[in-house]
Backbone as CSV, one residue per row, in Angstrom:
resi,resn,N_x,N_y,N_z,CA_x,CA_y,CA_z,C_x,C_y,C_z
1,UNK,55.467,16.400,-101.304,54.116,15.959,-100.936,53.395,17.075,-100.201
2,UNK,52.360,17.645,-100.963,51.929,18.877,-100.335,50.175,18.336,-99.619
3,UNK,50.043,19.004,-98.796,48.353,18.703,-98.584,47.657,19.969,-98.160
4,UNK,48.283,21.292,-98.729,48.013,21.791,-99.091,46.721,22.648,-99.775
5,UNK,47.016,21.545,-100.547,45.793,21.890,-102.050,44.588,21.573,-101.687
6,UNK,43.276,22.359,-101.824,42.403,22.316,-101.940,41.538,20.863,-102.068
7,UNK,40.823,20.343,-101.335,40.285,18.946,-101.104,38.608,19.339,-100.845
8,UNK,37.777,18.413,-101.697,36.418,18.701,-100.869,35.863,17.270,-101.183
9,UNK,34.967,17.223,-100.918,33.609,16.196,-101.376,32.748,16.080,-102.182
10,UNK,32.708,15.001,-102.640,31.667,14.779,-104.086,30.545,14.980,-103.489
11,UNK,29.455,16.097,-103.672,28.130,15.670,-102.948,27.327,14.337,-103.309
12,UNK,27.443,14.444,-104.742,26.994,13.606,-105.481,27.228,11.313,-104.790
13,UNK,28.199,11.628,-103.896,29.122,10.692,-103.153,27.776,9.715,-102.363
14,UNK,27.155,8.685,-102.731,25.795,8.386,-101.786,26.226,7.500,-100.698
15,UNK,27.356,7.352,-100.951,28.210,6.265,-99.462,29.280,6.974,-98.374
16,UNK,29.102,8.286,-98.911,29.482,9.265,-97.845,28.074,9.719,-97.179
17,UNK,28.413,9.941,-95.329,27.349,10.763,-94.907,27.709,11.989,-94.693
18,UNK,27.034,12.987,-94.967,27.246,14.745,-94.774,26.372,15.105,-93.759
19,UNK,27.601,15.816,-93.136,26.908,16.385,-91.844,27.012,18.095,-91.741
20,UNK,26.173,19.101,-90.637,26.563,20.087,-90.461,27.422,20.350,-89.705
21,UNK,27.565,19.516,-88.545,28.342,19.717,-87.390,29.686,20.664,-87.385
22,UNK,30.433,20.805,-86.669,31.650,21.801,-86.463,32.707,20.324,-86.953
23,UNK,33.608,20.600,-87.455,34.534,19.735,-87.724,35.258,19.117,-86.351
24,UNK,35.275,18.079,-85.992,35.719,17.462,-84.686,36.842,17.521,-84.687
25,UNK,37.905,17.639,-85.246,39.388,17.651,-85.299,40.263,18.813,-84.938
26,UNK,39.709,20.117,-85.863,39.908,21.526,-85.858,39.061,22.155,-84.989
27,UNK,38.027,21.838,-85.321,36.615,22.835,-84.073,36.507,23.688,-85.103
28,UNK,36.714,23.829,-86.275,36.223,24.749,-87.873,34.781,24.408,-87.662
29,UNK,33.950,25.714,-87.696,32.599,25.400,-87.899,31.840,25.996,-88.996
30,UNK,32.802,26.690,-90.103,32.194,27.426,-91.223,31.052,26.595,-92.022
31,UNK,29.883,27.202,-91.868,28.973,26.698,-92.642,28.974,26.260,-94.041
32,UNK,30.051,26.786,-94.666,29.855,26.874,-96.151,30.881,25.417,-96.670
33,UNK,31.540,25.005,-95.300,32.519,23.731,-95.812,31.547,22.500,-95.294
34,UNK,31.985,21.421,-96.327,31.313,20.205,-96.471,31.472,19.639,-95.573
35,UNK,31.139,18.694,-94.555,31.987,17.750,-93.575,30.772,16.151,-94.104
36,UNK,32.019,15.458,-93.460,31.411,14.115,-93.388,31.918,13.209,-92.099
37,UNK,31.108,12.103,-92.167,30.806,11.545,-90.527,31.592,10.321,-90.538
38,UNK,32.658,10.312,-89.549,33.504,8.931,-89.663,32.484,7.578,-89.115
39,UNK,33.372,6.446,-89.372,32.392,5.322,-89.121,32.617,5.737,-87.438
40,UNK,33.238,6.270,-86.596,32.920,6.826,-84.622,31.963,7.700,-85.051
41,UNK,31.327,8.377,-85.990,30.616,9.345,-85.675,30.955,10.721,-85.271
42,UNK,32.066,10.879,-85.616,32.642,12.685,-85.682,32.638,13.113,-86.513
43,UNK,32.877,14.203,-86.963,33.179,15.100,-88.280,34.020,15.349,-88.661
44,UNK,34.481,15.460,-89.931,36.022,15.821,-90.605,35.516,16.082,-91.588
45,UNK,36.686,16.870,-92.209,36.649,17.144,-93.645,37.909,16.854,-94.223
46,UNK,38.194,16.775,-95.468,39.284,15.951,-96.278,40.506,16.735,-95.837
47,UNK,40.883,17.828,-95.281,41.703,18.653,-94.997,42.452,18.360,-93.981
48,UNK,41.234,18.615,-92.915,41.550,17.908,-91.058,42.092,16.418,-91.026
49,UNK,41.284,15.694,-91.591,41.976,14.284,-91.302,43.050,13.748,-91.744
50,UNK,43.380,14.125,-93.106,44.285,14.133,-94.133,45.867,14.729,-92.925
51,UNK,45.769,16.253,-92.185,46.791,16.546,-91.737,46.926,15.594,-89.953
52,UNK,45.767,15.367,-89.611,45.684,14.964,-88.283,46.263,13.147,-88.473
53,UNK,45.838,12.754,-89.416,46.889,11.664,-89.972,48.253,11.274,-89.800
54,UNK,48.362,12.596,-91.155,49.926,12.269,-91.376,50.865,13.122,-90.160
55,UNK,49.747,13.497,-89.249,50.729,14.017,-87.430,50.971,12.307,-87.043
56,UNK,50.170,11.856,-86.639,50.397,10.479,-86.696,51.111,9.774,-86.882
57,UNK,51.506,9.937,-88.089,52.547,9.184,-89.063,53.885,9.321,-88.619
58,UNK,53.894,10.971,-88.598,55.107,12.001,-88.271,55.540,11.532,-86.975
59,UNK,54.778,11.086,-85.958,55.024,10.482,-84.398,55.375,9.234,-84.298
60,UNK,55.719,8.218,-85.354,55.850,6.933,-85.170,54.764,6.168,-84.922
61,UNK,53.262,6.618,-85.327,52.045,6.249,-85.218,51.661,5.465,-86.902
62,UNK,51.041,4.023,-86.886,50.594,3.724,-87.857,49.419,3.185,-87.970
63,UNK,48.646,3.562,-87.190,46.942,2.754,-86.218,46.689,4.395,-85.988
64,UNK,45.459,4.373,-86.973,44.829,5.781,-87.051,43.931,5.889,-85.711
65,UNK,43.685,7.005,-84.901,42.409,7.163,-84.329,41.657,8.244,-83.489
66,UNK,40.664,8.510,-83.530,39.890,9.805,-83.239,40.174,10.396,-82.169
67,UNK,40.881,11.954,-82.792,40.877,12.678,-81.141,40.089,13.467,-80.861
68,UNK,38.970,13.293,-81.465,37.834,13.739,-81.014,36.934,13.513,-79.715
69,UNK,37.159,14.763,-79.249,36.499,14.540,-77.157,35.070,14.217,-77.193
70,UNK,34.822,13.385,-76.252,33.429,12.612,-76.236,32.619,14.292,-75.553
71,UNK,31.408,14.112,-76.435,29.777,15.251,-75.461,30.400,15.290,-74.393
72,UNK,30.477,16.727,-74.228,30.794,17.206,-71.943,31.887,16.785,-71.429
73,UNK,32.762,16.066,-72.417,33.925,15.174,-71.161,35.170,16.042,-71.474
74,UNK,35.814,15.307,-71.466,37.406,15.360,-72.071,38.269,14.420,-71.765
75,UNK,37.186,13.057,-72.613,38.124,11.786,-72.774,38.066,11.677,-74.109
76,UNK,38.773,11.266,-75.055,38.998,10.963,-76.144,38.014,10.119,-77.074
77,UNK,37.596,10.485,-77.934,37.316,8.903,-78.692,37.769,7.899,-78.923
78,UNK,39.046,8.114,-79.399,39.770,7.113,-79.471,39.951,5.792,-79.960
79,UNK,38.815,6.129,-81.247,38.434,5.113,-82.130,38.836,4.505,-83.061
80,UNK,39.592,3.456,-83.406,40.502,3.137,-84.685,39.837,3.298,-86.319
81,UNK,40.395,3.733,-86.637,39.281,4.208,-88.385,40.681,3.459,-88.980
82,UNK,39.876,2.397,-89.969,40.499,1.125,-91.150,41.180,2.466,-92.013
83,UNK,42.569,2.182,-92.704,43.454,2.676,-93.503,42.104,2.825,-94.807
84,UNK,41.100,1.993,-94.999,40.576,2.165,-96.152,39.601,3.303,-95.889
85,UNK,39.263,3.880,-94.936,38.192,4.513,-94.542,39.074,5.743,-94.610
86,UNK,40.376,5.950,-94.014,40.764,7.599,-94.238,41.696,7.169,-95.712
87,UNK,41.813,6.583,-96.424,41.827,6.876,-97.803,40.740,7.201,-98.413
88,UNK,39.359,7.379,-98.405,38.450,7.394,-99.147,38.296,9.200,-97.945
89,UNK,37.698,9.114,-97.099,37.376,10.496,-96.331,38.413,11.599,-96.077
90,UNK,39.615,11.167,-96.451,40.920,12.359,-96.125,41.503,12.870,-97.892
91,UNK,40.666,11.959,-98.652,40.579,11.936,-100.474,42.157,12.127,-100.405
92,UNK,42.807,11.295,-100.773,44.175,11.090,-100.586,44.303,10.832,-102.095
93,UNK,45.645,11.659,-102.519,46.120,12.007,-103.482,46.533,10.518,-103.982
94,UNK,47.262,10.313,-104.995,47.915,9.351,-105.269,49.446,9.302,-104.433
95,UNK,49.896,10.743,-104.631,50.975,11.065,-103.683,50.877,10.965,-102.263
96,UNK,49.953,11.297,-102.051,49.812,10.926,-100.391,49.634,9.620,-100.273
97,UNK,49.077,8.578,-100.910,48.540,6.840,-100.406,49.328,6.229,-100.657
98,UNK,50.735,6.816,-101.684,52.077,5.917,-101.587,53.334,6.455,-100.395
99,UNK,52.582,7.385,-100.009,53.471,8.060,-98.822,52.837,7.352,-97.369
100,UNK,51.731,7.501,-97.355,51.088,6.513,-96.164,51.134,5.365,-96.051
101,UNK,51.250,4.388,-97.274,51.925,2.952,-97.383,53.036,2.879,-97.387
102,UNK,53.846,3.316,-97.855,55.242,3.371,-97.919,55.692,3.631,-96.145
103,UNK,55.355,4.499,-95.094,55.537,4.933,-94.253,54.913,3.956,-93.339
104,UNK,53.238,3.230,-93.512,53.063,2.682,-92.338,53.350,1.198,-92.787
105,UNK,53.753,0.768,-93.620,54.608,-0.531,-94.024,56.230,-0.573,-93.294
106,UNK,56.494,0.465,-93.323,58.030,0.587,-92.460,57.663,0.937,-91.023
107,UNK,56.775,1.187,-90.180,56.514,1.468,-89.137,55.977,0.038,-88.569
108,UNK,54.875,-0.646,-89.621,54.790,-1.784,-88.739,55.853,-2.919,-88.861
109,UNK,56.686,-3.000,-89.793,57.987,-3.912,-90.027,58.406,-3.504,-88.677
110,UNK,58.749,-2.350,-88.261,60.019,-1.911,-86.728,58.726,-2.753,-85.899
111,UNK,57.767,-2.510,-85.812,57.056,-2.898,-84.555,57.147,-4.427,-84.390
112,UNK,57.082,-4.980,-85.167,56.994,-6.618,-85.044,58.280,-7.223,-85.377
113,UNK,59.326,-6.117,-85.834,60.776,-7.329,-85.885,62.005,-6.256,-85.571
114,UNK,63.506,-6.993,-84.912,64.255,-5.811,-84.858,64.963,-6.086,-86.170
115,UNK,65.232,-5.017,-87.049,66.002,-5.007,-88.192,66.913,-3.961,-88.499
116,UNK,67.954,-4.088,-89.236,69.125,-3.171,-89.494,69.273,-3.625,-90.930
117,UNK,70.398,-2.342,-91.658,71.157,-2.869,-92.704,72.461,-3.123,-92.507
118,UNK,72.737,-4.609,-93.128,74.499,-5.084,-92.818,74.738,-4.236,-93.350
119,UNK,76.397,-3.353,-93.071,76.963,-2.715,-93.568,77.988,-3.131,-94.550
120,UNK,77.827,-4.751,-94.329,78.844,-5.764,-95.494,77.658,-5.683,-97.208
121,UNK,76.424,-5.814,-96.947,75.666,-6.305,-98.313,75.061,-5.033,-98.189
122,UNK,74.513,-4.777,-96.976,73.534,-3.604,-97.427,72.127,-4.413,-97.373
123,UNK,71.827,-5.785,-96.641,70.793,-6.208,-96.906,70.243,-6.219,-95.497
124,UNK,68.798,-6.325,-95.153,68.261,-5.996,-94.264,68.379,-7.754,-93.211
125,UNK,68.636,-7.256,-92.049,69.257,-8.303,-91.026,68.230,-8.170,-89.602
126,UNK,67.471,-9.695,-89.304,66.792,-9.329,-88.408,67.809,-9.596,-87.033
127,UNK,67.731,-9.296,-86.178,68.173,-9.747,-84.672,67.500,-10.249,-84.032
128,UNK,68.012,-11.711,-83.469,66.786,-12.557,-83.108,66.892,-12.439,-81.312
129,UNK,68.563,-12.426,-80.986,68.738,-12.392,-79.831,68.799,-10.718,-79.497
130,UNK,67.593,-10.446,-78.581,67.671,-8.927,-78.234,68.828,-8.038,-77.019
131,UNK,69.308,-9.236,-76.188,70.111,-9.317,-75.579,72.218,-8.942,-76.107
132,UNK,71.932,-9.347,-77.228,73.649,-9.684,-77.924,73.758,-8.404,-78.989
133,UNK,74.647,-7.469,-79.155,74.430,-6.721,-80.254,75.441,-7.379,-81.235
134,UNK,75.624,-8.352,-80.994,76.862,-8.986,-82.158,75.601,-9.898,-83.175
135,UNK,75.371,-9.366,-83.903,74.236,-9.897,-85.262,75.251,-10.711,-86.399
136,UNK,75.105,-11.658,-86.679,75.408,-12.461,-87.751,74.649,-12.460,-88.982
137,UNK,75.645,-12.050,-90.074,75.064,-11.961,-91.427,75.359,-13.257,-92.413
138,UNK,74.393,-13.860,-92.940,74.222,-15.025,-93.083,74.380,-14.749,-94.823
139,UNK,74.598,-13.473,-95.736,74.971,-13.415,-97.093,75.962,-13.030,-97.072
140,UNK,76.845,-12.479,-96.273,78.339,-12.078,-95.819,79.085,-13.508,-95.211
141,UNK,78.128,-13.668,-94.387,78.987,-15.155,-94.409,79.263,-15.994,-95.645
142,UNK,78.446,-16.066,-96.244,78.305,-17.438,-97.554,79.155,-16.532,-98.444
143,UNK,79.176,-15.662,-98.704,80.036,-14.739,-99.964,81.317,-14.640,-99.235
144,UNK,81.668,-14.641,-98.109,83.241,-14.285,-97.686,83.976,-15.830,-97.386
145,UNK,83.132,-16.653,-97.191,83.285,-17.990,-96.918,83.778,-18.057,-95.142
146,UNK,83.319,-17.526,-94.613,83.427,-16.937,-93.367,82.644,-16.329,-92.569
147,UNK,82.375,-16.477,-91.180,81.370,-15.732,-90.303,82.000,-14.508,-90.214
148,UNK,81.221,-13.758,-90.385,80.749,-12.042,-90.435,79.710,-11.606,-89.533
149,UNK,80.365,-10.963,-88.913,79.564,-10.391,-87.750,79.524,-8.645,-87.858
150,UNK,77.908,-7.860,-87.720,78.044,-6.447,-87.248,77.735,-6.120,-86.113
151,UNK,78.001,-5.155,-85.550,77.474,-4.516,-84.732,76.324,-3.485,-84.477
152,UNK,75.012,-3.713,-83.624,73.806,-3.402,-84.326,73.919,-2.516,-83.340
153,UNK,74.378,-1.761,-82.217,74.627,-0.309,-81.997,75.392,0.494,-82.999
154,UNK,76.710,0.205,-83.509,77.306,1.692,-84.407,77.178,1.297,-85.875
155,UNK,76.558,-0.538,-85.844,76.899,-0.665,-87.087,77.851,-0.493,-88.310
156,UNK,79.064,-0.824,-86.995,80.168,-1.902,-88.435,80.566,-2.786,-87.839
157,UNK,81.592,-3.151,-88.182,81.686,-5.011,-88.695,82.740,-5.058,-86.834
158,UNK,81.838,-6.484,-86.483,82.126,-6.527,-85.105,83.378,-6.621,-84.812
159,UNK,83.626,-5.936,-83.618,85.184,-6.254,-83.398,85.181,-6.568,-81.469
160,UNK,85.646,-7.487,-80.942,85.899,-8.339,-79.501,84.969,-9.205,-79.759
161,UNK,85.021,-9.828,-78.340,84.172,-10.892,-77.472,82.999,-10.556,-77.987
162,UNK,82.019,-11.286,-78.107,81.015,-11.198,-78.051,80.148,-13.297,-77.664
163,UNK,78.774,-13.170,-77.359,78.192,-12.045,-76.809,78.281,-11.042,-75.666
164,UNK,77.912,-9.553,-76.427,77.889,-8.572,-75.414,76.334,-7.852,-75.604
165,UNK,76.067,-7.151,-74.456,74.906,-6.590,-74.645,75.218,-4.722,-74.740
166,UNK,76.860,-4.441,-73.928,76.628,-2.942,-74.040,77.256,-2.259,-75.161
167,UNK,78.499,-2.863,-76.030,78.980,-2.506,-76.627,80.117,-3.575,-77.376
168,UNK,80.496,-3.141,-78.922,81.602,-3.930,-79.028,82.752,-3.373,-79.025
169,UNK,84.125,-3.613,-79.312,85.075,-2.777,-78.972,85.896,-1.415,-80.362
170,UNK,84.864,-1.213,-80.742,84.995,-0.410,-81.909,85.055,1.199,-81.244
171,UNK,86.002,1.959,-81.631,85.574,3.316,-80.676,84.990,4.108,-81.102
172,UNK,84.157,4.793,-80.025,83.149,5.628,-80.424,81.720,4.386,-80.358
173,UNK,81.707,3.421,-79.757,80.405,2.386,-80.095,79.449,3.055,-78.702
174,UNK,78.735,3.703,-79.367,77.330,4.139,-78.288,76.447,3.591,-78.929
175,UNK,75.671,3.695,-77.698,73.747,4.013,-78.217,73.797,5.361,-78.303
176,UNK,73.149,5.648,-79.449,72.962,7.711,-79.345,71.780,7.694,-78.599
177,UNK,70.821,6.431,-78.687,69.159,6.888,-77.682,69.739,7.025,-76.959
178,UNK,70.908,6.108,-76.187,71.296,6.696,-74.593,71.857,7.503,-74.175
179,UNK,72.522,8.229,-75.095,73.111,9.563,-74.857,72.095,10.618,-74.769
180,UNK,71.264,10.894,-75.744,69.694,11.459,-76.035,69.435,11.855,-74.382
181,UNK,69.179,10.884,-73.953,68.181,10.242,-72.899,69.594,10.596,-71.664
182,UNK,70.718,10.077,-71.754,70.943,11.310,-70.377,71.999,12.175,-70.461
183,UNK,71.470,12.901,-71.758,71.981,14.566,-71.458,70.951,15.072,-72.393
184,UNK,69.563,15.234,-72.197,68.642,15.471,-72.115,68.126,16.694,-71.315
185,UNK,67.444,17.816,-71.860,67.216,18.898,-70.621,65.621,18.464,-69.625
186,UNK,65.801,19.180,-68.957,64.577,18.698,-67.662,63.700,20.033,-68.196
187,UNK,62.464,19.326,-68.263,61.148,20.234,-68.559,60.226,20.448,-66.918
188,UNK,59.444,20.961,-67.150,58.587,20.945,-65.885,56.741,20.672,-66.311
189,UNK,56.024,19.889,-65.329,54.952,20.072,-65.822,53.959,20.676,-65.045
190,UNK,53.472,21.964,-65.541,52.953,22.635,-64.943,51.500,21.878,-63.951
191,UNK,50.882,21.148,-65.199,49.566,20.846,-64.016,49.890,19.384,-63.394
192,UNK,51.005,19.588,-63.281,51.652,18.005,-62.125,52.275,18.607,-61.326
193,UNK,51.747,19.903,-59.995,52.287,20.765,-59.322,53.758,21.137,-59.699
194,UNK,54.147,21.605,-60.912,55.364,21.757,-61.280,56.751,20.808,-61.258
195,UNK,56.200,19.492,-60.910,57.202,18.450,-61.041,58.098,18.142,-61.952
196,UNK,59.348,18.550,-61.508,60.335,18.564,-62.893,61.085,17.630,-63.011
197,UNK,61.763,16.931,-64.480,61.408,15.389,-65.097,62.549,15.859,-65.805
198,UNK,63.057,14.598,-66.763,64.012,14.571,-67.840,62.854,14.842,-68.812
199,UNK,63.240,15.418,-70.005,62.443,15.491,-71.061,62.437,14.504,-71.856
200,UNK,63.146,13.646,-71.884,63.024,12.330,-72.847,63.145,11.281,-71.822
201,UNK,62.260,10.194,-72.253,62.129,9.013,-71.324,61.828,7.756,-72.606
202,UNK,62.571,6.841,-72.496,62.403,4.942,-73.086,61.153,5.016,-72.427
203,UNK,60.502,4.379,-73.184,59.402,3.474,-72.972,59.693,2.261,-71.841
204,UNK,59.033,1.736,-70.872,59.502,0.888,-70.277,59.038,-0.444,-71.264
205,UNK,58.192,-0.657,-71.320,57.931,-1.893,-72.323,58.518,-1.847,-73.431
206,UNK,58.377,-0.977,-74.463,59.042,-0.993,-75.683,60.338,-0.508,-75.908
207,UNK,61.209,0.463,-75.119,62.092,1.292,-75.559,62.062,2.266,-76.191
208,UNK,61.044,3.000,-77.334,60.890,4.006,-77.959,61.054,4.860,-77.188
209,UNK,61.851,5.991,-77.201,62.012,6.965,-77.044,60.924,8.216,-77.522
210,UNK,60.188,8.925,-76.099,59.055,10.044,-76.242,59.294,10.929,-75.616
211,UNK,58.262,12.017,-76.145,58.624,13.091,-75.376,57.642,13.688,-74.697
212,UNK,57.501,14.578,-73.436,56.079,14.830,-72.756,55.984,16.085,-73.214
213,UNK,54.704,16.713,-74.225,54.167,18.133,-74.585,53.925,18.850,-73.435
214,UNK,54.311,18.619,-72.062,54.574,19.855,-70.909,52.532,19.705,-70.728
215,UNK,51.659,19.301,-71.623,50.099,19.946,-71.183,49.592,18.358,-70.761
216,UNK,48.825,18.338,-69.657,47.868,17.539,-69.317,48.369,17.283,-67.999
217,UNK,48.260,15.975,-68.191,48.825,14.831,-66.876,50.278,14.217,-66.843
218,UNK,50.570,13.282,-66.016,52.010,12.923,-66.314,52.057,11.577,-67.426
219,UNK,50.738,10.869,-66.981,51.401,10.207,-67.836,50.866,10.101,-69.642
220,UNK,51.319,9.386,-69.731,51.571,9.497,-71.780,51.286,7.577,-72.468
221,UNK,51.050,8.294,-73.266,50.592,6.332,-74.535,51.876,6.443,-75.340
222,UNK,52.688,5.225,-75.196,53.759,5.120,-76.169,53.085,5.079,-77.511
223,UNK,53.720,6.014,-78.560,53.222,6.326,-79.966,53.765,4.488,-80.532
224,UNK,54.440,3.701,-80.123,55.185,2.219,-80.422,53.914,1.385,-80.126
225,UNK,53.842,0.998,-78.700,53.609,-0.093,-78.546,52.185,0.187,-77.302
226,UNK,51.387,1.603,-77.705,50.095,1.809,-76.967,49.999,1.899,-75.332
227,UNK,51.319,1.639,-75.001,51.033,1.463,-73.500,50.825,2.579,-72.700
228,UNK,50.486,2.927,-71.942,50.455,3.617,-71.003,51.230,3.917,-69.839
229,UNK,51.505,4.804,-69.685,53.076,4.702,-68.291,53.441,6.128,-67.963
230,UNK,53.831,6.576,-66.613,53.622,7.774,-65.990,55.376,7.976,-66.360
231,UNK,55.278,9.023,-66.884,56.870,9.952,-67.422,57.420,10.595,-66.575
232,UNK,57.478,9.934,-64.942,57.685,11.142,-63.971,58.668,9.938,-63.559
233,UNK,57.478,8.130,-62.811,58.358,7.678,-62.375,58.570,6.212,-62.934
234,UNK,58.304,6.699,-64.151,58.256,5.456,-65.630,57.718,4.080,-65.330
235,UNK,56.661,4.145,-63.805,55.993,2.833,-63.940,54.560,2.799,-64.662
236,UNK,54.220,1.454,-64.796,52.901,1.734,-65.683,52.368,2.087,-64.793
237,UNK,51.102,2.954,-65.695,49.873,3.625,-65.127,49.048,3.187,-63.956
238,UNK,48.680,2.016,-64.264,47.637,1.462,-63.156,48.766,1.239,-61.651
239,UNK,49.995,0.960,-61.745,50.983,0.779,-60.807,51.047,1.641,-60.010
240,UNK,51.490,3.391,-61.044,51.631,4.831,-60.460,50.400,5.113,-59.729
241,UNK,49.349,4.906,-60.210,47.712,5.251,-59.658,47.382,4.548,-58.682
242,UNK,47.918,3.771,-58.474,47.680,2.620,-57.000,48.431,3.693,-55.865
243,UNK,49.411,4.470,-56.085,49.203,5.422,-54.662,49.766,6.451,-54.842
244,UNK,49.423,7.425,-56.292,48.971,8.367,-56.367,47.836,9.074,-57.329
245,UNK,47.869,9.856,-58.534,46.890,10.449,-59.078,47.391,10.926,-60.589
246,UNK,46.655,10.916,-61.432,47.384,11.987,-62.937,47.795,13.222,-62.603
247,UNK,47.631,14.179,-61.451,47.862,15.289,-61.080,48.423,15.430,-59.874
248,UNK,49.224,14.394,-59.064,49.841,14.727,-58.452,50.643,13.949,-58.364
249,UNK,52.111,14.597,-57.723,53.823,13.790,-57.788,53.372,12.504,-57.308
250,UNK,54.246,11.644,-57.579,54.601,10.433,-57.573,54.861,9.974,-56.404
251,UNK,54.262,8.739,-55.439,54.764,8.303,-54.618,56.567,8.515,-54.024
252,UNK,56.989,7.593,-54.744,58.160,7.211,-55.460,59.379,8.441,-55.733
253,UNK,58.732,9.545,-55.727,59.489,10.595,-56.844,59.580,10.222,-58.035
254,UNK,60.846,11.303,-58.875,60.843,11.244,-60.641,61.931,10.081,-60.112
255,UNK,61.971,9.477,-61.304,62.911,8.772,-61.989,64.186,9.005,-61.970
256,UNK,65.018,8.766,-62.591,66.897,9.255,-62.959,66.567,9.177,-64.083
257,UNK,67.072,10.183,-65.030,67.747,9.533,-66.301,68.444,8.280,-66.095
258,UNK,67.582,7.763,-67.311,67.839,6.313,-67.997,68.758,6.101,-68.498
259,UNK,69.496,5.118,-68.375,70.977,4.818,-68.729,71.011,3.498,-69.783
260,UNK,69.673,2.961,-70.056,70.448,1.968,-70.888,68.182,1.472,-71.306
261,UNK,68.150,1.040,-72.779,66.694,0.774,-72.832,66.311,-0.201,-72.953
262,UNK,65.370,-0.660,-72.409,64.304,-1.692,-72.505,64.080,-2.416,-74.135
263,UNK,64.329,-3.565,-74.077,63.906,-4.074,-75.014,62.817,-4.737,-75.388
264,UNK,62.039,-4.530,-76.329,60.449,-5.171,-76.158,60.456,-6.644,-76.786
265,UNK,60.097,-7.200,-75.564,59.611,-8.732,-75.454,58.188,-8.884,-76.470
266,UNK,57.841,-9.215,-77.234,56.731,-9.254,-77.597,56.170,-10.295,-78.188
């Protein structure tokens, strides 16, 4: 899947608007390229949005939206643009619109249910209790004439007591996020007076696992579940800001590496 190739605009197009402006995405301001005006009112061209997209995509993002900085500021737009609107303005290949469905069809399935494949059928198994990793397969049962149970950390076929929430007794049964997450190297962030952090942090609401690009402030929007939450001392935002600042340490101090993740209630 290349995007690559050469993309422009039909002028001829009377439900596209064409603008001169500098491209809002890139800051490309060559006169001689076409741009057109999203329904926020920025500029793109089939090139920019097309790759600023599928970054998106690439992040566990499936809710498109403008990072284009508002006149004088440097707050975001931050505007949601309909899947039908950057299929028509990012002129998406045939190859690309079965790659963007295909991709944000499996991104919003994880967001709204937890699912695995049994390792008995191979068929997709939701987990209802988020608490128990002992999952019951209900076509393994009926075909073995017997309850069948996996394990939805290492994923194979359960072995002890259960319910358990940290592990079953299979060896080698980790979480790899939690290993990830604490032996993890420590980054620093420069314009958070050099406050130095684990580089990977769970989401407190969702669990997704992110990472901080070292530039801005401390805190960060889970690419999962939109929230907002300071990566220093992993409380939400409005919490951290009640007594301190985006640019300076944390009441509280950093955090510890995280030892075990949050599961999202939703």
């Amino acid at each position: 899947m290349s995007t690559q190739q050469e993309k422009s605009y039909d002028r001829s197009d009377r439900t596209l608007k064409f603008v001169t402006r500098r491209d809002e995405i890139t800051g490309d301001d060559d006169p001689g390229t076409l741009r057109a005006e999203m329904s926020c009112g920025h500029a793109v061209t089939p090139q920019s949005l097309t790759g600023w997209c599928r970054s998106l995509l690439d992040q566990g993002q499936y809710k498109f939206t403008c990072p284009a900085l508002e006149e004088g500021t440097l707050q975001k737009c931050d505007a949601e643009w309909p899947y039908t609107e950057i299929r028509k303005l990012a002129v998406l290949t045939d190859e690309e619109q079965a790659h963007f469905e295909e991709t944000m069809a499996m991104l919003a399935a994880a967001e709204y249910c937890e699912y695995k494949t049994c390792p008995g059928c191979e068929s997709f198994v939701e987990r209802l209790d988020l608490t128990n990793l002992s999952v019951h397969c209900k076509i393994c049962t009926a075909e073995r004439g017997r309850v069948f149970e996996f394990c939805w950390q290492c994923e194979k076929t359960w072995r002890g007591p259960a319910p358990r929430s940290d592990r079953c007794d299979n060896e080698g049964c980790t979480n790899p996020d939690v290993e990830r997450l604490a032996h993890c190297r420590t980054l620093t962030l420069p314009e958070v007076r050099n406050v130095l952090c684990p580089s990977l942090r769970a989401c407190p609401t969702c669990g997704c696992i992110v990472e901080h690009d070292t530039t801005g402030c401390k805190n960060i929007i889970c690419n999962r579940c939109r929230v907002e939450f300071c990566f220093v001392c992993l409380k939400l935002t409005p919490d951290c800001l009640s007594t301190s600042s985006y640019f300076l340490p944390c009441s509280d101090g950093v955090a510890d590496r995280q030892t075990s993740i949050p599961s999202w209630v939703k």
